[in-house]
GULO-249405 format. One record per residue (C-alpha): z negated, x, y negated; residue number from 1. Coordinates in Angstrom, 1 decimal. Layout:
% GULO-249405
R      zz      xx      yy  pos
R       Z       X       Y  NUM
...
END
This chain:
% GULO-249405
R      zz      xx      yy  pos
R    -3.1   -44.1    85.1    1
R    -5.6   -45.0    82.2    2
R    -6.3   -41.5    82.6    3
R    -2.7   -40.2    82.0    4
R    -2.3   -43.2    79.2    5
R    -4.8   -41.5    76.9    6
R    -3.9   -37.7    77.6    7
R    -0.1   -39.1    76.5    8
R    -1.5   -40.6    73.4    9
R    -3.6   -37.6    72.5   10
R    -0.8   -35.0    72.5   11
R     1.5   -37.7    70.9   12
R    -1.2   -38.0    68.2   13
R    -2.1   -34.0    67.9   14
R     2.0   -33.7    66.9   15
R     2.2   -36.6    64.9   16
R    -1.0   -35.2    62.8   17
R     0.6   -31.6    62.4   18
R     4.1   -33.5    61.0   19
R     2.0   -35.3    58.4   20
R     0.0   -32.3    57.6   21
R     2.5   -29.8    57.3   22
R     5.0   -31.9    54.9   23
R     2.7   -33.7    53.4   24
R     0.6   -30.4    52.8   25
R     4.3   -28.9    51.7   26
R     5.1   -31.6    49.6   27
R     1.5   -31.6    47.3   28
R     2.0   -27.8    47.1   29
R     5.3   -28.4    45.8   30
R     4.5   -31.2    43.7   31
R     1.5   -28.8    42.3   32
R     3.6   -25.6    41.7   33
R     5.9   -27.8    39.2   34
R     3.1   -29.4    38.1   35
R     2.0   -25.6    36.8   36
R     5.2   -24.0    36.2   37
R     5.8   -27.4    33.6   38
R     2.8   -26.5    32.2   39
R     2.8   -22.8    31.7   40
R     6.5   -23.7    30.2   41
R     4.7   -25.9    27.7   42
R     2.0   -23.7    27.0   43
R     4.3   -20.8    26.4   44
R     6.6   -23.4    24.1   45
R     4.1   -24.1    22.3   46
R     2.5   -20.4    22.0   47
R     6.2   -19.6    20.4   48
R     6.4   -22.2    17.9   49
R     2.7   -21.3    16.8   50
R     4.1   -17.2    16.8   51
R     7.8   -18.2    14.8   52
R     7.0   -18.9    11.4   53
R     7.9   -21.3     9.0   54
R     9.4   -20.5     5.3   55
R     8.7   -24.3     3.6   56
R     5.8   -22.9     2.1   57
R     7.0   -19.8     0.9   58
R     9.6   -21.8    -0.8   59
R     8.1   -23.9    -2.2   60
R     5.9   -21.5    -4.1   61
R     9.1   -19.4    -5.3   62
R    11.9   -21.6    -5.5   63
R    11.3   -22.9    -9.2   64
R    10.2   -18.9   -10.2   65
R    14.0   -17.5   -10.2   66
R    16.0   -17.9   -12.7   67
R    19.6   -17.9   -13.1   68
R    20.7   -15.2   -15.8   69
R    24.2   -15.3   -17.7   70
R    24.4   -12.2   -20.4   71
R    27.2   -12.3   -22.5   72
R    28.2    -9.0   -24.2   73
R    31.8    -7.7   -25.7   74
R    34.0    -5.1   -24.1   75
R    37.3    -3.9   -26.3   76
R    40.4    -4.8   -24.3   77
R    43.4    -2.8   -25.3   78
R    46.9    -3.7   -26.5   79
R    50.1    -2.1   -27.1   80
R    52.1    -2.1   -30.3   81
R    55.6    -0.6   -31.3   82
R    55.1     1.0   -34.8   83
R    58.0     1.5   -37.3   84
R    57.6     5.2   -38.3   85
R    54.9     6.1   -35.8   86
R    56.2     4.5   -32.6   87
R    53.6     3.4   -29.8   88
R    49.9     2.9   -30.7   89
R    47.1     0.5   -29.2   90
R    44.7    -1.5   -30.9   91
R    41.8    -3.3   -29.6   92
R    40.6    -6.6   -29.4   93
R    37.4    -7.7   -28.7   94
R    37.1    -9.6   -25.5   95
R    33.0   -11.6   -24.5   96
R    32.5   -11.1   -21.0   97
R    29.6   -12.8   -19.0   98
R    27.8   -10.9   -16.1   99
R    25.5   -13.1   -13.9  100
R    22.4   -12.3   -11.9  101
R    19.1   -13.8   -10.9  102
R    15.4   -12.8   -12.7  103
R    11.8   -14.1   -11.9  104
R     9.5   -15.6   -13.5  105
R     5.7   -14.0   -13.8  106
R     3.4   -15.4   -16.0  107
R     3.7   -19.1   -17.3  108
R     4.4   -18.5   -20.5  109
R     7.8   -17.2   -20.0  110
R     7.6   -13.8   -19.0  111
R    10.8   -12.7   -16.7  112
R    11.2    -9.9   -14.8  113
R    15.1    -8.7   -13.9  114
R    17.0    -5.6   -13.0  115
R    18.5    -3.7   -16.6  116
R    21.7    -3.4   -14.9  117
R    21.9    -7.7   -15.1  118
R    21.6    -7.9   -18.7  119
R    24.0    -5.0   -19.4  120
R    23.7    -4.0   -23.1  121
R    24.0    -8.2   -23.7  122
R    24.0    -9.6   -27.2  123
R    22.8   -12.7   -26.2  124
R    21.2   -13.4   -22.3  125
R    20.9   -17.4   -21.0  126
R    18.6   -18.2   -18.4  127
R    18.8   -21.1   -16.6  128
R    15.9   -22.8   -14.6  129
R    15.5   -24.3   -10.8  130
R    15.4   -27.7   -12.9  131
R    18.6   -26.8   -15.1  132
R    17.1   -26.7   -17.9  133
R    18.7   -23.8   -20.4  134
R    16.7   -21.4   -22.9  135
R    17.9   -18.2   -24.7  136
R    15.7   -14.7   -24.0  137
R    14.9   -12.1   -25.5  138
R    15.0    -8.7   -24.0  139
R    11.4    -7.0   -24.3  140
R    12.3    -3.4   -22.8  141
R    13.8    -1.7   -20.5  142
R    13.9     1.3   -17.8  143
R    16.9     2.9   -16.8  144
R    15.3     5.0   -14.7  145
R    13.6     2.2   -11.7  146
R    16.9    -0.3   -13.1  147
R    14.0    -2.8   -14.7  148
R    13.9    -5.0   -17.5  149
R    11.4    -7.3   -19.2  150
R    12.3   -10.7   -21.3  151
R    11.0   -13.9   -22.2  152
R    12.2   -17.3   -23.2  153
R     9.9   -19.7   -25.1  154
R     8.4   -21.9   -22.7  155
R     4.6   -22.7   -21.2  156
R     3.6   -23.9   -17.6  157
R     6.2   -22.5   -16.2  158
R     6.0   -22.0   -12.4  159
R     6.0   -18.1   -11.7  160
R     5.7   -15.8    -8.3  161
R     2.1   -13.9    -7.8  162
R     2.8   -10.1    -7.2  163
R     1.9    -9.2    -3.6  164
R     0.7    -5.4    -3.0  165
R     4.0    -3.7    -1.6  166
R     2.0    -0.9    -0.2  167
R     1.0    -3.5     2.6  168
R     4.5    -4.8     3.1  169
R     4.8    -3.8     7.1  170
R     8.7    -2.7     8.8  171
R     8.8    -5.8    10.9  172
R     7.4    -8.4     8.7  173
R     9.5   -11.9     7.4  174
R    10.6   -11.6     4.3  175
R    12.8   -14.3     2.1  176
R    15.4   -13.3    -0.4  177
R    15.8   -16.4    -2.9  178
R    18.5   -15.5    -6.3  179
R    21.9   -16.6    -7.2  180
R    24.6   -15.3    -5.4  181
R    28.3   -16.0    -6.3  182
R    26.6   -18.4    -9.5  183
R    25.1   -20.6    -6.5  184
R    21.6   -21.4    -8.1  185
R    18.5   -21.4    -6.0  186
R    19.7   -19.7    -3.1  187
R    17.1   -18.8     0.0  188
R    17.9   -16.2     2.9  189
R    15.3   -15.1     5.3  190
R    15.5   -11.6     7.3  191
R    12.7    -8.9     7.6  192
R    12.0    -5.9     6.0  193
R    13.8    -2.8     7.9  194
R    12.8     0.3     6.3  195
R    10.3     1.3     3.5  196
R    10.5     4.2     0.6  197
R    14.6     4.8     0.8  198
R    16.2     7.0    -1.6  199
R    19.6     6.2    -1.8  200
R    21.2     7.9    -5.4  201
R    21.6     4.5    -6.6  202
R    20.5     4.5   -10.0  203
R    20.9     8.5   -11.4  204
R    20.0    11.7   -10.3  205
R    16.8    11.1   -12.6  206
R    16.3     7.8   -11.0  207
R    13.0     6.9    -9.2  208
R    13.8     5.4    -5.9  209
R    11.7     4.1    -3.0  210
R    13.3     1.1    -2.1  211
R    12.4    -1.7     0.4  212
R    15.4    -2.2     3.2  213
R    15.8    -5.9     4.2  214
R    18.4    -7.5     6.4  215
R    17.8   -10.7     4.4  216
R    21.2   -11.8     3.0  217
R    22.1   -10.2    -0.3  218
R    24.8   -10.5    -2.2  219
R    26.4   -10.1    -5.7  220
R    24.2   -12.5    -8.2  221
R    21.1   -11.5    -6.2  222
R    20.4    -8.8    -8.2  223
R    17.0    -9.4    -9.7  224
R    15.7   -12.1    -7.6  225
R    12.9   -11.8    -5.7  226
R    11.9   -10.6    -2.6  227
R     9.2   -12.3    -1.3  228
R     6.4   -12.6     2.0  229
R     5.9   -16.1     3.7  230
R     3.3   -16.7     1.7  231
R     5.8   -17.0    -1.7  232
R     4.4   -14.0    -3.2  233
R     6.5   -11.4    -5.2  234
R     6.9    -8.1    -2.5  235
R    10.1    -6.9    -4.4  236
R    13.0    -7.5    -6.8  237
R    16.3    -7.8    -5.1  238
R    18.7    -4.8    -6.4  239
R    21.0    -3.4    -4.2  240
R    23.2    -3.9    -1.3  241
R    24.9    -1.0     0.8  242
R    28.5    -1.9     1.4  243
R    32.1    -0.6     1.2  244
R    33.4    -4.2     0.6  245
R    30.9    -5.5    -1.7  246
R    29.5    -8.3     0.5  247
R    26.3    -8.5     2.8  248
R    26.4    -5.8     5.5  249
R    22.7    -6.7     6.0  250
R    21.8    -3.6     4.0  251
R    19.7    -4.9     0.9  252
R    17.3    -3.1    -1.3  253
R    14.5    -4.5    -3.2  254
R    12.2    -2.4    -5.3  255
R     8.8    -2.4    -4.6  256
R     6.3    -4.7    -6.6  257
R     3.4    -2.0    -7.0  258
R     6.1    -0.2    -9.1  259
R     7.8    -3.6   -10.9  260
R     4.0    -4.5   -11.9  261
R     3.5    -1.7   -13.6  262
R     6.8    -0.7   -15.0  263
R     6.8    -4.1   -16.5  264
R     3.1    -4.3   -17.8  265
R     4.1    -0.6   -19.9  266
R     7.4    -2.6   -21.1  267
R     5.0    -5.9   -21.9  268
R     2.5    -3.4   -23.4  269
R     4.7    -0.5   -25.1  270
R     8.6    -1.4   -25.0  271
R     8.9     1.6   -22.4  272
R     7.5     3.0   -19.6  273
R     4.6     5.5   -19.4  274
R     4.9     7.7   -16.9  275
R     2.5    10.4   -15.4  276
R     3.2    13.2   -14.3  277
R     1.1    15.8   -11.0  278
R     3.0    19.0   -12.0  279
R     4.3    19.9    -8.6  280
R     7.8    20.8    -6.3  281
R     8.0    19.8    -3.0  282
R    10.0    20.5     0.2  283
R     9.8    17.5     2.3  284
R     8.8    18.5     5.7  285
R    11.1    18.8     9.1  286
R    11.4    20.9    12.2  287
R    13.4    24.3     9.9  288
R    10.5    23.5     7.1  289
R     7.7    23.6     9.7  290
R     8.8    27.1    11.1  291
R     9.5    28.9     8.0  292
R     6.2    28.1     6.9  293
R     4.1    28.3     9.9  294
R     3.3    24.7     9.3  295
R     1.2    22.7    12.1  296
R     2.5    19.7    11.4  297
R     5.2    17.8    10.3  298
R     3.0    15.0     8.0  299
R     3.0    15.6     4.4  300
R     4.9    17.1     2.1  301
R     5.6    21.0     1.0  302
R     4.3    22.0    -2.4  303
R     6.0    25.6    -3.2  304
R     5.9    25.5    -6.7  305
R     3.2    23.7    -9.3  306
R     3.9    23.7   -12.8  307
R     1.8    26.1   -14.9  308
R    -1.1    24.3   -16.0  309
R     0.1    21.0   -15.2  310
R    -1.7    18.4   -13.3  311
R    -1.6    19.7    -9.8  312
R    -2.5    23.7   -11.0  313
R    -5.3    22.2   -13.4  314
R    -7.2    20.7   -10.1  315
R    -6.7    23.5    -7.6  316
R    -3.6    22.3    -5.7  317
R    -1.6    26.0    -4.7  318
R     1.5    27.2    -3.5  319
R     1.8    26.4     0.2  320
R    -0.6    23.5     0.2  321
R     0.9    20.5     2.1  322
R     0.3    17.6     0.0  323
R    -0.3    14.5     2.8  324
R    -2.1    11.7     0.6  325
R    -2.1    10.2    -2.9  326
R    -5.1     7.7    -3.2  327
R    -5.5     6.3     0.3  328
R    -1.0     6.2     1.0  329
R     0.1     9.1     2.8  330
R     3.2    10.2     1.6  331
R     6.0    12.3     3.5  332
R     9.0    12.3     1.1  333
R     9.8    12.3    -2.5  334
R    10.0     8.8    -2.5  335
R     6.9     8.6    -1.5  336
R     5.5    10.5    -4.4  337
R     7.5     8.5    -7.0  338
R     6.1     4.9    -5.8  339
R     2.8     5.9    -5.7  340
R     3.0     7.7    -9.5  341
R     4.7     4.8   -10.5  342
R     1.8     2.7   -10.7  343
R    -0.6     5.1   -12.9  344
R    -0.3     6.0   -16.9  345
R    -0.7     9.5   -18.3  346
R    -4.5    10.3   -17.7  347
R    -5.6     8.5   -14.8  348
R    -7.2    10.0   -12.2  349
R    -6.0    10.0    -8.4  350
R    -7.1    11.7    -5.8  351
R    -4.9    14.2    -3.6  352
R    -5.9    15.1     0.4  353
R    -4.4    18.3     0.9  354
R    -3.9    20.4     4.0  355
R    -4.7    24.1     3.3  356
R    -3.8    25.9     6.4  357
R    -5.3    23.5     8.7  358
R    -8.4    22.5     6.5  359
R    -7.9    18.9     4.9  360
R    -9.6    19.1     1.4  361
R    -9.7    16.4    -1.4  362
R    -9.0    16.8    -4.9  363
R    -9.5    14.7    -7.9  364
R    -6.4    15.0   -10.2  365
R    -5.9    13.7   -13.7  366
R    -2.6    12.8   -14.0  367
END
């Protein structure tokens, strides 16, 4: 009976045991697998936050840089009159009209960067700081043909934006547009920059166009603020939006600051720009351009004429060369040739990589 008492309590102890294990095994499992999958969710929280950035910073150091300018010029508005002998006739009255746009300030003692289509042949041009405070400018130059213009109000310590180098700006990358849209001062918008080097015929068929494309909200009053990276430095100047009702579309266009920089150092320097010149005609390159020309590749750009000794012809460029850097860029459009010549003066020297016929050669080139 003992016997039968302790092979009872054996087997009623064996099933007991593999109830406890099993759910008790089940349950720590369980309890471990949430502990893990709370903690990968945390981890992975807190990679994103460190991975989404933040734009305090950036405003802070370009906030109190734009400016809010008002240009007051006259237009004639017309009236009609009944004459005794000669009946009808018009006559015109003089009417001041104020256009309003943004500008930004680069050096701290007052320099102001804008677009020339803001102050619009003003007689007299009010800019208005972050802080309120009002000063009249004076126009230094401009360039119709990038849509830049220079002035200055007389003032010292004034915060200004650091130019960033635009040839680094990255399709992809934050970017925050701050100006003053519909006269609402110090305005910030945050998008990224969509495209680089687009020609759009905005400014004239002898314009000089290689625009940066932003999704950042731009609107009318924008127009020669600045574009700028997280870290509050100056990547281009607000000109442009793409739209059949005149309102964001999320098609904005900054000009590049490689070209503002120097465009404004010639108008600081001179009162207009210098510009250089390489002496060539291109065909930018696609699939048709490629075959017609037994072309291996579709990089680069088509050089079919150069200009008889201009810059290009002096050096050695040819006919039929395929013209694929300037400096260290490579360039694949017009546009691409224009920004980078944009930032060098009548006798510099560049240098030019060239593909002739499958051999890449470099040649020094004095602009």
């Amino acid at each position: 009976m003992d016997y039968l008492k302790k092979i009872l309590i054996i087997v009623v102890g064996f099933f007991v045991f593999k109830y406890v294990d099993t759910y008790l095994f089940n349950d720590v499992n369980a309890s471990l697998e949430i502990n893990n999958s709370i903690e990968k969710e945390t981890n992975q929280s807190a990679i994103s936050r460190s991975v989404l950035p933040t734009f305090e910073f950036a405003v802070d150091q370009s906030i109190d840089a734009v400016v809010h300018i008002k240009s007051k010029y006259v237009t004639d508005e017309y009236y009609q009159y009944l004459h005794p002998f000669y009946g009808k006739g018009y006559y015109a009255m003089p009417k001041e009209e104020i256009a309003s746009g943004s500008g930004v300030i680069i050096s701290e003692d007052g320099y102001i960067v804008t677009n020339s289509h803001v102050i619009n042949n003003a007689k007299e041009i009010e800019v208005v700081l972050n802080n309120k405070q009002k000063f009249q400018a004076e126009i230094l130059g401009e360039d119709a043909s990038t849509d830049l213009a220079l002035i200055k109000i007389k003032n010292e310590g004034l915060e200004f934006i650091e130019f960033a180098n635009s040839d680094d700006a990255k399709i992809g990358q934050w970017v925050l547009a701050v100006g003053n849209p519909f006269n609402l001062n110090s305005t910030v918008t945050a998008g990224i920059i969509s495209a680089k080097g687009r020609d759009i015929g905005l400014i004239s068929q002898s314009g000089i166009e290689s625009f940066i494309q932003t999704d950042a909200a731009i609107n009318s009053g924008n127009s020669g603020g600045a574009l700028v990276n997280i870290d509050g430095k100056l990547i281009g100047i607000n000109t442009a939006i793409q739209s059949p009702s005149g309102v964001n579309t999320g098609y904005g266009f900054a000009i590049p600051s490689n070209m503002v920089e120097k465009i404004v150092a010639d108008l600081k320097e001179f009162g207009k720009v210098q510009r250089a010149f390489l002496g060539i005609n291109i065909l930018e390159i696609n699939s048709e351009i490629a075959k017609e020309f037994d072309l291996n590749s579709l990089k680069g750009v088509y050089i079919y004429n150069t200009i008889n000794d201009g810059s290009a012809y002096r050096c050695g460029i040819k006919q039929g060369d395929v013209l694929t850097k300037i400096q260290s860029k490579e360039v694949n459009s017009l546009s691409d040739i224009q920004e980078q010549l944009t930032q060098y003066s009548p006798g510099d020297k560049i240098i030019c990589t060239i593909n002739r016929g499958g051999e890449i050669i470099t040649l020094a080139v004095v602009l």
